[in-house]
C-alpha positions in Angstrom: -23.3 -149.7 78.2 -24.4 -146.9 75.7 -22.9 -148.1 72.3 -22.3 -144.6 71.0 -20.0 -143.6 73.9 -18.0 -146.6 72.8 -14.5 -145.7 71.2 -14.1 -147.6 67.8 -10.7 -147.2 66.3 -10.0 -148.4 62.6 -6.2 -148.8 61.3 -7.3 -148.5 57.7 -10.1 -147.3 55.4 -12.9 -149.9 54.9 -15.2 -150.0 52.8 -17.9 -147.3 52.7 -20.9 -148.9 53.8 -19.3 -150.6 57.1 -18.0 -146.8 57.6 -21.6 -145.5 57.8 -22.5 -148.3 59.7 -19.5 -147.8 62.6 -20.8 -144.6 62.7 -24.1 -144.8 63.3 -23.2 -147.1 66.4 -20.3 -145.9 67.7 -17.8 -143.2 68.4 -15.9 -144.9 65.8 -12.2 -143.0 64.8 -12.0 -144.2 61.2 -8.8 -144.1 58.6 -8.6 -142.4 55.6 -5.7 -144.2 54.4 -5.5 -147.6 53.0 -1.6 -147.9 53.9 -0.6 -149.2 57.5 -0.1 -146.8 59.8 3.1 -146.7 61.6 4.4 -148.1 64.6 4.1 -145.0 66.4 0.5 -144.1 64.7 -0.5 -147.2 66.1 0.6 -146.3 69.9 -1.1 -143.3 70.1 -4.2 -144.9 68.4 -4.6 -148.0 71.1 -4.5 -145.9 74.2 -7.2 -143.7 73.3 -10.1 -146.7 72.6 -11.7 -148.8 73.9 -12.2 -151.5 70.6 -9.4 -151.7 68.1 -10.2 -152.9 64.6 -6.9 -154.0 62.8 -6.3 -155.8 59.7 -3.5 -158.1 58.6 0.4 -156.3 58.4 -0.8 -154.8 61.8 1.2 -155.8 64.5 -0.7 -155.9 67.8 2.1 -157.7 70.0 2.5 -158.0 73.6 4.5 -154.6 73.7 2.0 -153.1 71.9 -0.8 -155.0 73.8 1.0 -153.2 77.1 0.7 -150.1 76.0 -3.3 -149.6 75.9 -3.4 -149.8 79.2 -6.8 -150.4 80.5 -8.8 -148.8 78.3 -8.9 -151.0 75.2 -11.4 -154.1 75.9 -12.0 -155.9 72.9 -9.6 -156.4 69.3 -12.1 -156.8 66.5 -9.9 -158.1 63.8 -11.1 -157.6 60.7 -10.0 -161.3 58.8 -9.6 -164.4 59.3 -6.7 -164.7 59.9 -5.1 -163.4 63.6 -1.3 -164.6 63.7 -0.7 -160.6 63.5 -2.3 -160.1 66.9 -0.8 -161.9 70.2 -3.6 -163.2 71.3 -2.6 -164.9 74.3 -1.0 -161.7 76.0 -4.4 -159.9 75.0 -6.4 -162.5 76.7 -4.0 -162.5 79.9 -5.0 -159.0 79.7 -8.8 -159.6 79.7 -9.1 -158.4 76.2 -11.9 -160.3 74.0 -10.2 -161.0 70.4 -12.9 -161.5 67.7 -12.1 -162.6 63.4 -14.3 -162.8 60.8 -14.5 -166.2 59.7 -16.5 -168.1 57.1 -16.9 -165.1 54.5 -13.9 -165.4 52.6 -14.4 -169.5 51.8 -15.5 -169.3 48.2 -13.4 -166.0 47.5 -10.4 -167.3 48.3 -10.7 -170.9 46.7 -12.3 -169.1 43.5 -9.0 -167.6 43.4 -7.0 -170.8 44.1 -8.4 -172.7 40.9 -7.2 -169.9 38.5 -4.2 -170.2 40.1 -4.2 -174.0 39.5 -5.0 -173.4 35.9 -2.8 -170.1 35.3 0.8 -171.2 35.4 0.6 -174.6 33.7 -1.9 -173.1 30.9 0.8 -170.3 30.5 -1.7 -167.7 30.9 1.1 -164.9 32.2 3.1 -165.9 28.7 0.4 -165.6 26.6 -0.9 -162.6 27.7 2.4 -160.9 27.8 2.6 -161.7 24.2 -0.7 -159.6 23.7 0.9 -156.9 25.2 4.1 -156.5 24.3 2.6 -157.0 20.3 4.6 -160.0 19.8 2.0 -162.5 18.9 1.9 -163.6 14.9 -0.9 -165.8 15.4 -1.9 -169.1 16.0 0.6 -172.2 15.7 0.2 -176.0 16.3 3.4 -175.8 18.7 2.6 -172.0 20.2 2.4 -172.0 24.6 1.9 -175.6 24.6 0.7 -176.4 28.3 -0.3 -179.0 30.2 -4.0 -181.1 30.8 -4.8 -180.6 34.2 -7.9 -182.7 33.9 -6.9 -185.8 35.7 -4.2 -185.2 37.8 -3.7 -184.9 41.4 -4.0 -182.1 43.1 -2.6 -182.4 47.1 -4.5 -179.8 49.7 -2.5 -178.9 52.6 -4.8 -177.6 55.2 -8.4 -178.8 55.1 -10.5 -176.3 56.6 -13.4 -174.3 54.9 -11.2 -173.2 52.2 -9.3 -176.7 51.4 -13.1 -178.4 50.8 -14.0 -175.1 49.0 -11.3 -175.5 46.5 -11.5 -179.7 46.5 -15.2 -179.2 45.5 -14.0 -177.1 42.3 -11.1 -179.3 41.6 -13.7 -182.6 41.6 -15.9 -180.6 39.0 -12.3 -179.9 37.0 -11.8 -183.8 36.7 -9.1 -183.3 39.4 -7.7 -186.1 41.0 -7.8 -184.7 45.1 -6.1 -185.2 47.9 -4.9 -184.1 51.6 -3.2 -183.5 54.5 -4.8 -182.2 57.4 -4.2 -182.7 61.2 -7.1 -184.2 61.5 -8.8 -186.2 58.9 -12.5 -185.7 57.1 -15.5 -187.4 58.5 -15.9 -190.6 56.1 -19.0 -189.1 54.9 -17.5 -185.4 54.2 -14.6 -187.2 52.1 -16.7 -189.5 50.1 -18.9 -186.4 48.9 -15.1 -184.7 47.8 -14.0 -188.5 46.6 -10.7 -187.2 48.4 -7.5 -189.3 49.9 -6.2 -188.4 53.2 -2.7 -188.7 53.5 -1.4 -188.9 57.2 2.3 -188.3 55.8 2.7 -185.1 54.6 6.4 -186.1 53.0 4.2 -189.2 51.4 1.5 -186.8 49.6 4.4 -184.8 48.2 6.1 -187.6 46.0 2.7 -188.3 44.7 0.7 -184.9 43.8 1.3 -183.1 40.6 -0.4 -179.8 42.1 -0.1 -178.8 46.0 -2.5 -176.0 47.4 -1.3 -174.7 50.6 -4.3 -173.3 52.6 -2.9 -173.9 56.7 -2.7 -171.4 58.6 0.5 -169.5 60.0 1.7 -170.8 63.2 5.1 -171.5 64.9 4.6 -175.2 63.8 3.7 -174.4 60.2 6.7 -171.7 59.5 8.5 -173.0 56.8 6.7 -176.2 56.6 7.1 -176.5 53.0 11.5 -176.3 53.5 13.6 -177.0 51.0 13.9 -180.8 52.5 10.6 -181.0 51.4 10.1 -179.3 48.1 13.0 -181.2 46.8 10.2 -184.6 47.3 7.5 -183.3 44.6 8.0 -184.3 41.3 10.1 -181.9 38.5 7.1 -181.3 36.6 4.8 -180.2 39.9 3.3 -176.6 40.9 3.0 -175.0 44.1 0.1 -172.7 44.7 -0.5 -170.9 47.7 -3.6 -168.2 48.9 -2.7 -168.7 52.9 0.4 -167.5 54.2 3.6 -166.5 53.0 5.5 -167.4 55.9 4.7 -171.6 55.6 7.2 -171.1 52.3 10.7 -171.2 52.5 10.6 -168.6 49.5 14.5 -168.9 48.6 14.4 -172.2 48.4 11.6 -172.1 46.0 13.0 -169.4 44.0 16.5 -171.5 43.9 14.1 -174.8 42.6 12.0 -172.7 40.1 14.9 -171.4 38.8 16.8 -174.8 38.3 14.1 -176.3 36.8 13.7 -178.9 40.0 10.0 -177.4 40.4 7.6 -176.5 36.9 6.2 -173.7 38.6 4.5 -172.0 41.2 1.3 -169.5 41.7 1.3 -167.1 44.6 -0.9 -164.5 46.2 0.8 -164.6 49.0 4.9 -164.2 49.7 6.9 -164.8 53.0 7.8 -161.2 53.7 4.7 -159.3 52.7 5.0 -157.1 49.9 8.9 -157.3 49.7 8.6 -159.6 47.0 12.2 -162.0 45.9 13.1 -160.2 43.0 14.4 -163.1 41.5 10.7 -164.1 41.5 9.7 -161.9 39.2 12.2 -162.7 36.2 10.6 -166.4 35.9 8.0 -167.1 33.5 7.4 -170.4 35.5 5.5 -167.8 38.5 2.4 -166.1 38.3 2.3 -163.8 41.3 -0.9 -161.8 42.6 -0.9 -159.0 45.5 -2.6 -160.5 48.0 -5.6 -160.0 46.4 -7.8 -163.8 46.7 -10.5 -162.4 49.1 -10.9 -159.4 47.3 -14.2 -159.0 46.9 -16.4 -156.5 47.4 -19.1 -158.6 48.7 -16.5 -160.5 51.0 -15.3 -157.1 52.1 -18.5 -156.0 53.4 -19.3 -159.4 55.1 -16.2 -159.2 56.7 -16.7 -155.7 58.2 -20.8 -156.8 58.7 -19.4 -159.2 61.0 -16.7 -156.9 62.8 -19.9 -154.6 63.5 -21.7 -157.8 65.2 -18.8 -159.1 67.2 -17.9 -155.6 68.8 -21.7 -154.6 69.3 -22.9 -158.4 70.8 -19.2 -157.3 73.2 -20.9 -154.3 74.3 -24.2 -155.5 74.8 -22.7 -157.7 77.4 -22.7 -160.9 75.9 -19.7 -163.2 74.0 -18.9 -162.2 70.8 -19.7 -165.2 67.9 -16.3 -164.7 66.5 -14.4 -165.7 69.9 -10.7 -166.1 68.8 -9.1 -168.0 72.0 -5.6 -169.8 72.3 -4.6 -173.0 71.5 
């Protein structure tokens, strides 16, 4: 199969240098725009390829899926994360789904520490006081905070990104521990002097930070529900880089906001970038735009390894970044 004959279609500008590259190798139909296209964009643009590189916010659902007809043989994500794409109706379909894993680890916990250290440092406060002129100097009772140096820090999800962040949480003096579906080899949680906790509920009571890092999945919507928000402690934070969706965000807002929660530190919120408004009045939030894995480096990786996965595809052989259902 001649590479350059193969249709390429991008949903949204990348960065330049994986741009020169998907056009060196393939007919590739790139995006000028960094919004998401529309449903109806979207249409018109799977028919007409034969590899489809989305990114998160684009919905590739059976319907959609249906459409491309028999044309379109392989969906080279470009992220991690796929709970955008129905995989299983693509598959059914004899479409090859690819991700690009593993180049967004140390991005994405990097991010997660400030987080840990932003809300109950009262970073947001202080700075606000820079800019708005307010600040008359330094007091002995000005943004007092709180030490994070010894206390305990609860992971929920440890993949690549939960042991990314537990290694910078060790170095912090942070107490760490977990929940994961399936526990740490002995010798991978002795070198992260981490606690597994098998109840989920149990870690809660006990952690004074939580870092949700699972994935989204049916089973993980609304995970953290207001049943069990209401068992961490008054004076604990919530941080979360993964996915909106495993947040019951009114029930956090409703907590933060009664003082039943200290704070929380999000990059990520449960309907995109329709954001609770209510969020945004409390000085107990620090909220990012999605932003953990932004990196230029991690961006090219990602779009270095959306180049391999479609071009191993059309050399006949399976991709590296095989994304199969559960």
């Amino acid at each position: 199969m001649n590479a350059k004959s193969i249709k390429v279609a991008v949903t949204r500008q990348l960065p330049e240098p994986v741009e020169t590259r998907l056009k060196e190798l393939f007919d590739a139909k790139l995006s000028s725009s960094s919004l998401l296209m529309s449903k109806d964009q979207l249409y018109n643009l799977v028919k007409d390829c034969d590899v489809l590189v989305p990114t998160i916010g684009d919905q590739i659902d059976n319907h959609m899926i249906q459409s491309a007809g028999k044309k379109m043989r392989l969906i080279a994500n470009y992220g991690a994360g796929f709970d955008h794409i129905d995989v299983q109706s693509a598959n059914k379909l004899g479409i090859v789904v690819t991700n690009t894993p593993n180049v967004l680890t140390e991005d994405t916990a990097d991010m997660a520490m400030a987080l840990i250290l932003s809300v109950p440092r009262r970073i947001k406060e202080g700075a606000k006081l820079l800019l708005d002129d307010d600040w008359d100097g330094w007091a002995p009772n000005a943004l007092l905070g709180h030490r994070i140096h010894g206390k305990r820090l609860g992971i929920l999800g440890m993949g690549r990104i939960g042991q990314a962040i537990a290694r910078r949480a060790k170095a912090f003096g942070i107490q760490v521990h977990y929940h994961n579906r399936n526990r740490l080899s002995e010798k991978i949680e002795a070198s992260l002097e981490a606690t597994f906790w098998e109840s989920l509920d149990q870690m809660l009571a006990r952690i004074d930070f939580l870092s949700i890092n699972a994935p989204h999945t049916p089973s993980t919507f609304h995970l953290m529900n207001a049943r069990r928000l209401k068992l961490m402690k008054k004076t604990s934070y919530i941080i979360n880089t993964a996915r909106g969706e495993l947040i019951d965000e009114n029930a956090l807002t409703r907590m933060l906001r009664s003082g039943e929660l200290a704070g929380a530190a999000l990059d990520v919120f449960e309907k995109g970038n329709k954001i609770n408004p209510r969020l945004k009045e409390l000085d107990n939030v620090f909220l990012l735009p999605h932003m953990s894995s932004a990196t230029i480096e991690g961006r090219i990786e990602m779009g270095e390894k959306v180049i391999v996965n479609i071009k191993t595809f059309v050399d006949g052989h399976t991709p590296p970044d095989l994304v199969l259902t559960s």
